[in-house]
C-alpha positions as CSV (number, residue, x, y, z in Angstrom):
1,X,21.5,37.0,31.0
2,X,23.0,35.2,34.1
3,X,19.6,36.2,36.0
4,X,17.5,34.9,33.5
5,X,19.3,31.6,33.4
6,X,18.7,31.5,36.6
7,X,14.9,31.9,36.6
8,X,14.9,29.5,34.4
9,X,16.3,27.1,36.3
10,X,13.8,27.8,39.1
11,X,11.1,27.8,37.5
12,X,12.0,24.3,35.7
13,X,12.9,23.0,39.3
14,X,9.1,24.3,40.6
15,X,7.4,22.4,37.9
16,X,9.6,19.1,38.1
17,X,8.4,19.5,41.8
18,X,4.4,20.1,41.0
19,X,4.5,16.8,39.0
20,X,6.4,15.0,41.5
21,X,3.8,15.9,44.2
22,X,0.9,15.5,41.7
23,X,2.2,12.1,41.0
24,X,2.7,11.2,44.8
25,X,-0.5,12.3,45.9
26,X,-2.5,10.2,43.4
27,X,-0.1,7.2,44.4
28,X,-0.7,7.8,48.3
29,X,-4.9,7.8,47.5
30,X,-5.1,5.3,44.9
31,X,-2.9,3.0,46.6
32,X,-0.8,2.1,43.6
33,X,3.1,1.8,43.2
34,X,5.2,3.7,40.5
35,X,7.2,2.0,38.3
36,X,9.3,3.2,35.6
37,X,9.2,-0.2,33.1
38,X,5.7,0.0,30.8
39,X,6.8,-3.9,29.8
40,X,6.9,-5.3,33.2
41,X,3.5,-6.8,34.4
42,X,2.3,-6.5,38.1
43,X,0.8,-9.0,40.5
44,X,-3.0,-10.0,39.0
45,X,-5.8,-8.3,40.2
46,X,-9.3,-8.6,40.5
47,X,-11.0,-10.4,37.9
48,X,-12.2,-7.8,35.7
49,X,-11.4,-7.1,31.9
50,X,-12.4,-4.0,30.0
51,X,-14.7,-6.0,28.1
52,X,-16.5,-7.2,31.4
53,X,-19.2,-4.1,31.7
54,X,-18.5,-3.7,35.1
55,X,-18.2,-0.3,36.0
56,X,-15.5,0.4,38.2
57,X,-15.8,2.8,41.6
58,X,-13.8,4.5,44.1
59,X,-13.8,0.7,45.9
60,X,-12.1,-0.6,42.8
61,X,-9.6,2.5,42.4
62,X,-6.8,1.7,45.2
63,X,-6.2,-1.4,43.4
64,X,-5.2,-0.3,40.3
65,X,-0.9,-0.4,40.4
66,X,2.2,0.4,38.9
67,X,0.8,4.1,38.3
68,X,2.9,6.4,36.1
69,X,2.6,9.9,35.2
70,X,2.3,9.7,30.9
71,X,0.9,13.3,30.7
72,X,-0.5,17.2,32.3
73,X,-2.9,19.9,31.2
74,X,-4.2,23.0,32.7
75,X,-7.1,20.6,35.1
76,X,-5.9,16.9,34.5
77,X,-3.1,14.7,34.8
78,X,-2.8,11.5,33.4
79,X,-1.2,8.3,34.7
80,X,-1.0,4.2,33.2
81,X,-1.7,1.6,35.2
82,X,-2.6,-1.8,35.9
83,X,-5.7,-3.3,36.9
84,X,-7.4,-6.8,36.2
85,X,-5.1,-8.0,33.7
86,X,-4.8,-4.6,31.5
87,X,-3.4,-1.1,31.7
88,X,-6.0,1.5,31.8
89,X,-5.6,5.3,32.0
90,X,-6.3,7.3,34.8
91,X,-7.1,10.8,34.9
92,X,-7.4,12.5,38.2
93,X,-7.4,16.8,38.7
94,X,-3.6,18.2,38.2
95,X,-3.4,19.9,41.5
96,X,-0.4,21.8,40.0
97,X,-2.0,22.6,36.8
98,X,-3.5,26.1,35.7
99,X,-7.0,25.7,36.8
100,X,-5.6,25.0,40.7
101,X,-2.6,27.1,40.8
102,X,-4.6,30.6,39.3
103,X,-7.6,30.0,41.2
104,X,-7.5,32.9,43.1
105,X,-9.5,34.5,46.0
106,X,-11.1,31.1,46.8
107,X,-10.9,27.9,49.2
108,X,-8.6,25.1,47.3
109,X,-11.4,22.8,48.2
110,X,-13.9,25.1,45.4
111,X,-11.4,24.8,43.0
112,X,-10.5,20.8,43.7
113,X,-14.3,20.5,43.3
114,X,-14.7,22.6,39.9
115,X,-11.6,20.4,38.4
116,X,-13.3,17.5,39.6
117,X,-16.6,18.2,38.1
118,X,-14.9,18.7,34.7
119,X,-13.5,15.0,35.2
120,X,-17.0,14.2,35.5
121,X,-18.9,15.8,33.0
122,X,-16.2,14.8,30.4
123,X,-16.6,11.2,31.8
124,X,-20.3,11.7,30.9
125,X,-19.7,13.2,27.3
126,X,-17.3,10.3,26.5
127,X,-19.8,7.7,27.7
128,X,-22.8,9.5,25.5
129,X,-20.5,9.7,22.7
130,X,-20.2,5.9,22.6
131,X,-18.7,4.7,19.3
132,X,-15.5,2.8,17.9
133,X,-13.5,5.8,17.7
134,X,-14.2,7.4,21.1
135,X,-12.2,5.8,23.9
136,X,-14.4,3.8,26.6
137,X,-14.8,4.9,30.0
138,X,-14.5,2.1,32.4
139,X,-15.7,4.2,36.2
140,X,-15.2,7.1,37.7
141,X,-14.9,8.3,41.4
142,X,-15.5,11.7,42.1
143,X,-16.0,11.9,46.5
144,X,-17.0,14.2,48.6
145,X,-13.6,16.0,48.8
146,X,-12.3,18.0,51.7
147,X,-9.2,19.6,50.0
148,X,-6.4,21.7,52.1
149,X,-2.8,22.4,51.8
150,X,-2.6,18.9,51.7
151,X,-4.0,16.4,49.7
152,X,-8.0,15.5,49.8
153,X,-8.6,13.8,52.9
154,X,-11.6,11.9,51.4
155,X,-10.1,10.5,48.1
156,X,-8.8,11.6,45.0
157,X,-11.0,12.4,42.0
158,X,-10.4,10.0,39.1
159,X,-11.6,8.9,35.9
160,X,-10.3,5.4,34.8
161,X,-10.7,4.8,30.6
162,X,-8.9,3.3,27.7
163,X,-5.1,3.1,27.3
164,X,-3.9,4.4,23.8
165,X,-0.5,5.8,22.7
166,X,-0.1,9.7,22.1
167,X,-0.1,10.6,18.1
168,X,3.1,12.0,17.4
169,X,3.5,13.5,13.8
170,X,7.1,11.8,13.1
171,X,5.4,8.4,13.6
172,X,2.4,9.2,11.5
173,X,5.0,10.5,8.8
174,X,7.1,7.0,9.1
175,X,3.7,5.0,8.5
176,X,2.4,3.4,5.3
177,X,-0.1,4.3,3.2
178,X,-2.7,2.3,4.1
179,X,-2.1,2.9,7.8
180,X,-2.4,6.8,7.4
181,X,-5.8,6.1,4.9
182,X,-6.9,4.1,8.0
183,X,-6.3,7.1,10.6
184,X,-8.1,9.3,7.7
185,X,-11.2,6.9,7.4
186,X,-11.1,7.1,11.2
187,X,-11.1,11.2,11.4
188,X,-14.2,11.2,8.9
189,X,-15.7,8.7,10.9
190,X,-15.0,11.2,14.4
191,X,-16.6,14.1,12.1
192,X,-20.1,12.6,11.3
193,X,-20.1,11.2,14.9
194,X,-20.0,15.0,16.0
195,X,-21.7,16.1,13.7
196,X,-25.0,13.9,14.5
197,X,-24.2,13.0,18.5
198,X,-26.8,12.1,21.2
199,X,-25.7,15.4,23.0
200,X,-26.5,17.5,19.6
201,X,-24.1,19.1,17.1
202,X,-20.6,18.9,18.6
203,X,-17.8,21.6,18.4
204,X,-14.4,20.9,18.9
205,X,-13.2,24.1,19.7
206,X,-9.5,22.1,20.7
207,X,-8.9,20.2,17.7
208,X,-5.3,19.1,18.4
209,X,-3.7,15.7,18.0
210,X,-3.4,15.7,21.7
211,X,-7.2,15.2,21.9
212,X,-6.7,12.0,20.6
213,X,-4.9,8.8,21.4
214,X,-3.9,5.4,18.9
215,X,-5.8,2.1,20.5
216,X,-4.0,-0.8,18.1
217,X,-3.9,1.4,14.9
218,X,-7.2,2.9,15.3
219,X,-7.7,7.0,15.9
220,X,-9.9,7.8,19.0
221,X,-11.5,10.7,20.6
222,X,-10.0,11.2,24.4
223,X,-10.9,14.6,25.3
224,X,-13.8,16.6,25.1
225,X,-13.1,18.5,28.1
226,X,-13.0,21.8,25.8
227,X,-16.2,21.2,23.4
228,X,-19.4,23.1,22.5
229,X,-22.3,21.3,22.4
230,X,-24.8,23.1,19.8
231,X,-24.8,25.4,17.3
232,X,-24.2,29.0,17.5
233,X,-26.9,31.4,18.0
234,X,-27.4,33.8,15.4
235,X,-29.7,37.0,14.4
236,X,-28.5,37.5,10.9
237,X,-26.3,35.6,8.2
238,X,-23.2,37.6,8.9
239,X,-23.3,36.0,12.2
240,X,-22.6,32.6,11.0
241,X,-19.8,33.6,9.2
242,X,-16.5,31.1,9.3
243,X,-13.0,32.7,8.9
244,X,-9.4,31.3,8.1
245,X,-7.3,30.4,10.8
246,X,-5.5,33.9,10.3
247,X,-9.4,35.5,11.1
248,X,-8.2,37.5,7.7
249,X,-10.0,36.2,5.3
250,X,-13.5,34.8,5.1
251,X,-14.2,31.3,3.8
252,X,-17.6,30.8,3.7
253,X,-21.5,31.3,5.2
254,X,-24.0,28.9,6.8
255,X,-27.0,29.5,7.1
256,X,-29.0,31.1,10.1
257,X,-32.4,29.6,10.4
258,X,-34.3,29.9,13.7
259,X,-31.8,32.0,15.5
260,X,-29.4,29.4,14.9
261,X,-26.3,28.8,12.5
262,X,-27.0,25.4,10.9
263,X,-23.8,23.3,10.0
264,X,-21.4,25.7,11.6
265,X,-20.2,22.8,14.0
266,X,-19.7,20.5,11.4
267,X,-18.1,22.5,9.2
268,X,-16.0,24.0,11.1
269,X,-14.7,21.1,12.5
270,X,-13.7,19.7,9.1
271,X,-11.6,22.4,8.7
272,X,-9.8,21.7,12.0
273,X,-9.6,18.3,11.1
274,X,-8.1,19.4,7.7
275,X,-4.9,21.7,9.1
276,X,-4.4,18.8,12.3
277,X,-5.0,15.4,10.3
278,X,-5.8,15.1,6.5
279,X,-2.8,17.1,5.1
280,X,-0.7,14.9,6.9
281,X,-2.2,11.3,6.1
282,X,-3.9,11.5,2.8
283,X,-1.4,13.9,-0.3
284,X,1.3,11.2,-0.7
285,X,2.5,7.5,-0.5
286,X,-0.5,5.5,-2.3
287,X,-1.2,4.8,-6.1
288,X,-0.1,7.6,-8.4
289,X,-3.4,7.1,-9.9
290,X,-5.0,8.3,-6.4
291,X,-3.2,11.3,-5.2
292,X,-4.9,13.5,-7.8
293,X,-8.3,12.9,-5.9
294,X,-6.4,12.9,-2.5
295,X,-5.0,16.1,-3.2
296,X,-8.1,17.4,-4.2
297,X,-10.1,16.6,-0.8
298,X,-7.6,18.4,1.2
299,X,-8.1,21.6,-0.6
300,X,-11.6,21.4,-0.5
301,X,-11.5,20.9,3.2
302,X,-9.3,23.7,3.5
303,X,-11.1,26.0,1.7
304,X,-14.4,25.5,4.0
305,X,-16.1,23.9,1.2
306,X,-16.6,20.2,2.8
307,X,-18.6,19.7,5.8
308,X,-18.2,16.9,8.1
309,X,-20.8,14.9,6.0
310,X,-19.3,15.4,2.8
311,X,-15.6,14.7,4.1
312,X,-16.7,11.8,6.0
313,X,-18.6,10.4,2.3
314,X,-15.3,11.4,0.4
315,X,-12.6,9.8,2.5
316,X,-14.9,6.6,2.5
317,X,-15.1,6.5,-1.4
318,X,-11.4,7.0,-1.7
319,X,-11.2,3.8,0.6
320,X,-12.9,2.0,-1.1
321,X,-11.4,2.9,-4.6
322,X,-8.1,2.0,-3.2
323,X,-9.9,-1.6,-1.6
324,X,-11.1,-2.6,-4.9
325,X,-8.6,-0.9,-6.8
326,X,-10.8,0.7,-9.1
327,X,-7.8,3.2,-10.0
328,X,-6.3,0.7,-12.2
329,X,-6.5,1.1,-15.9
330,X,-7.8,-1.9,-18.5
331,X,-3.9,-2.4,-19.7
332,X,-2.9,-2.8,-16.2
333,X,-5.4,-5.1,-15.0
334,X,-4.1,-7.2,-18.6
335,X,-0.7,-7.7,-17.2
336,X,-2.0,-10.7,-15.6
337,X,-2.1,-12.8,-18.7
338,X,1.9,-12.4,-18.7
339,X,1.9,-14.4,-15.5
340,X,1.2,-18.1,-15.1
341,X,-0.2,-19.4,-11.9
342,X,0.8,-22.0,-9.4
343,X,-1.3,-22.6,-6.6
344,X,-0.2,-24.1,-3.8
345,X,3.3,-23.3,-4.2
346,X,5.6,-20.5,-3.0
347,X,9.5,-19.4,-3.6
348,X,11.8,-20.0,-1.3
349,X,14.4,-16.8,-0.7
350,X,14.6,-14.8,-4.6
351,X,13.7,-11.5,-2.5
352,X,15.4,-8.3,-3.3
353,X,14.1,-4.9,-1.3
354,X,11.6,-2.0,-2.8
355,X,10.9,1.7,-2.1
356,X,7.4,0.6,-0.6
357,X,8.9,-2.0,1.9
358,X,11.6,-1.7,4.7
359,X,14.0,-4.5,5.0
360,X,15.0,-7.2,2.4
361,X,11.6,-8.3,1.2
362,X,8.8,-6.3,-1.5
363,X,5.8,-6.0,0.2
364,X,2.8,-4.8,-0.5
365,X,-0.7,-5.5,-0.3
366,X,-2.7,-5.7,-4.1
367,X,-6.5,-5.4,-4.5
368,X,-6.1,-7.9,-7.0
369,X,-4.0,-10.2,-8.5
370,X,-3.8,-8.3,-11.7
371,X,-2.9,-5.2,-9.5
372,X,0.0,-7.7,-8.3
373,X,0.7,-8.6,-12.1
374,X,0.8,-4.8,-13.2
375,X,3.1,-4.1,-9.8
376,X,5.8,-7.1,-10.6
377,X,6.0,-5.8,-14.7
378,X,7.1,-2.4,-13.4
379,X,9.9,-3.4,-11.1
380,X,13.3,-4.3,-13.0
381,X,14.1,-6.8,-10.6
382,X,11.0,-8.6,-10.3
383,X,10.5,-12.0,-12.0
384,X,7.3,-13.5,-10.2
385,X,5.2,-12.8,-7.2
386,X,3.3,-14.6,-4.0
387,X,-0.2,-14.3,-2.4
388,X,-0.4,-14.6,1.0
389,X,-3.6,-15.6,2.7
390,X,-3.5,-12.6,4.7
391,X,-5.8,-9.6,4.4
392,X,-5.3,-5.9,5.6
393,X,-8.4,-3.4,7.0
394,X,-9.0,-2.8,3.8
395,X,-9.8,-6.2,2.7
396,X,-6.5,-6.2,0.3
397,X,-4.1,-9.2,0.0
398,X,-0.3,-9.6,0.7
399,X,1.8,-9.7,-2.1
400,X,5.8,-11.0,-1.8
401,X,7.4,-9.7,-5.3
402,X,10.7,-12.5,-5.8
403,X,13.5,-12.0,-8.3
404,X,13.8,-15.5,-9.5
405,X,12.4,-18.8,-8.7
406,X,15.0,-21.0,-8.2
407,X,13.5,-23.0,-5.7
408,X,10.1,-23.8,-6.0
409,X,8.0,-25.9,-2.9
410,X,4.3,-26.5,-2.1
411,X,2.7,-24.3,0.4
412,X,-1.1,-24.9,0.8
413,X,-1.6,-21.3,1.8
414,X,0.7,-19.8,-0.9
415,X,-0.2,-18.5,-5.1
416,X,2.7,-18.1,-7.2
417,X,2.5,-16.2,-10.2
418,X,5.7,-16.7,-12.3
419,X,6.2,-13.9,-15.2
420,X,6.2,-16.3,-18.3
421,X,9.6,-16.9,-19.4
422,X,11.3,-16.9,-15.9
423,X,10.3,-20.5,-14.8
């Protein structure tokens, strides 16, 4: 035991080392300087904002500073850093990462050069994939590169793109509703992208949540380095047959039709997307009247019996039904003549908390303000409510549920509804 202790010990030691060398390389090339604090903003740089067009080149790479190591794969690590007023990603070849250190019985500089090449042609893939929900590439450098025992003499390889945060399943867990329907609307927006891309019929093959990154609440498609462009070929029907993820049990057929197996790609990947995504973001935590039909999709996905089409149609009706709140029945949307209306006016303090909010106010957002009447008569505590001129994704409005109104004041921007009775 003593000996394996030990080895583990080394062999943690040799990969803190890899990453520290990884990281020192790209800092030595690109001519950046590591820091440690995400919040604190370097000296400007050029003039240049994502939004420019420009694309950037191995002229423009030493500039970018304040480089840290946020991540490693087998071929690429991936650092954040700073250039013309925003932090970008860079992803340059992980010279202590699988594809370097197992490439065996040839020069270092072949294997630099394959990893490199994968930079590119992901760079490529990303760039054809344009779309809301694929991140954006900003430039590349890929040089002639002389690699030895020590670093490339001529420049590192890089890719610079779009920042995002890393989707972590206890965060997703901790989020609303309507910010987990958002990442769902998102994945079924991913699916039909793949499933009708410029580059053809698109397989994910690596459909993790580690292939995709959160840009300001929005999913988005960051790696594509392990994808299949086309369908299967195919001779007979039994060759487009999809599986479980056990391989036990077979879930369905496409079709094979001129040697090829048409809507494998998109099927399959809605069944990916269904063990990764939907199970997490869809089952729980919205109207009661909703989770019936949520609950529903899931299992269809699982089952192999929604292709990326039909999942991406589905998760945009559900959407929608919860936008315009078409869930709610004819005596709820009645509750509203219980209420009389104030415009223009607002309560000051009279808030108590709610299982839907954190902290000492009941928010939530209301498709309507009968959906906001039928809410309020369901809540012991609540005696009137607020509209807020302030819309989510969705398109609902902000509701503030109060316990009393004891003191009333204008507010221009403010609705109060008062339960009759209470004023």
């Amino acid at each position: 035991m003593a000996s394996l202790s030990r080895l583990s010990l080394y062999v943690t030691v040799y990969l803190f080392l890899c990453l520290l060398a990884n990281l020192t390389l790209v800092v030595m090339f690109l001519g950046g300087h590591t820091t440690h604090q995400h919040h604190t903003r370097p000296a400007p740089t050029p003039a240049w904002t994502p939004a420019s067009g420009h694309s950037l080149g191995c002229d423009e790479l030493p500039a970018i500073a304040n480089l840290t190591l946020i991540g490693s794969g087998w071929t690429k690590a991936v650092y954040r850093g700073w250039y013309g007023g925003s932090w970008v990603a860079v992803k340059t070849v992980h010279t202590a990462g699988h594809d370097m250190s197992e490439c065996r019985g040839e020069e270092a500089s072949v294997c630099y050069r394959r990893c490199a090449n994968k930079l590119r042609q992901e760079a490529r893939w990303l760039t054809k994939l344009s779309h809301a929900n694929v991140i954006k590439v900003f430039g590349e450098c890929v040089p002639e590169v002389e690699y030895s025992a020590g670093p490339p003499r001529s420049g590192v390889a890089a890719v610079v793109v779009e920042l995002g945060q890393p989707v972590r399943i206890v965060e997703v867990l901790q989020m609303g509703y309507e910010a987990r329907l958002k990442l769902a609307v998102d994945v079924g927006r991913i699916l039909q992208l793949l499933a009708h891309s410029p580059l053809g019929p698109v397989l994910m093959k690596d459909f993790r949540r580690e292939q995709f990154v959160l840009v300001d609440g929005s999913l988005k498609l960051s790696d594509v380095d392990d994808v299949v462009v086309g369908e299967p070929a195919c001779s007979t029907a039994q060759d487009c047959v999809i599986h479980d993820t056990t391989k036990e049990h077979v879930l369905t057929t496409v079709a094979c039709d001129g040697g090829l197996c048409h809507g494998h790609n998109s099927l399959l990947n809605s069944i990916y997307a269904g063990q990764h995504f939907m199970r997490l973001l869809l089952p729980y935590g919205g109207p009661a009247a909703l989770e019936a039909a949520s609950l529903h999709l899931v299992e269809q996905q699982s089952l192999g019996r929604l292709d990326s089409e039909h999942l991406h149609t589905a998760i945009e009706a559900l959407a929608l039904n919860y936008s315009m709140g078409g869930y709610l029945t004819q005596a709820e949307k009645q509750e509203i003549q219980n209420f009389v209306v104030l415009p223009g006016s607002t309560v000051e303090g009279e808030d108590f908390p709610c299982l839907r909010s954190d902290g000492a106010q009941c928010v939530q957002s209301v498709s309507s303000p009968a959906e906001a009447a039928s809410l309020c008569s369901q809540l012991p505590a609540c005696s009137a409510f607020v509209l807020l001129q302030h819309w989510t994704w969705t398109g609902r409005q902000t509701a503030v549920f109060k316990k009393g109104t004891g003191k009333v004041r204008e507010e221009r921007r403010h609705t109060l509804y008062v339960r009759r009775g209470q004023g």
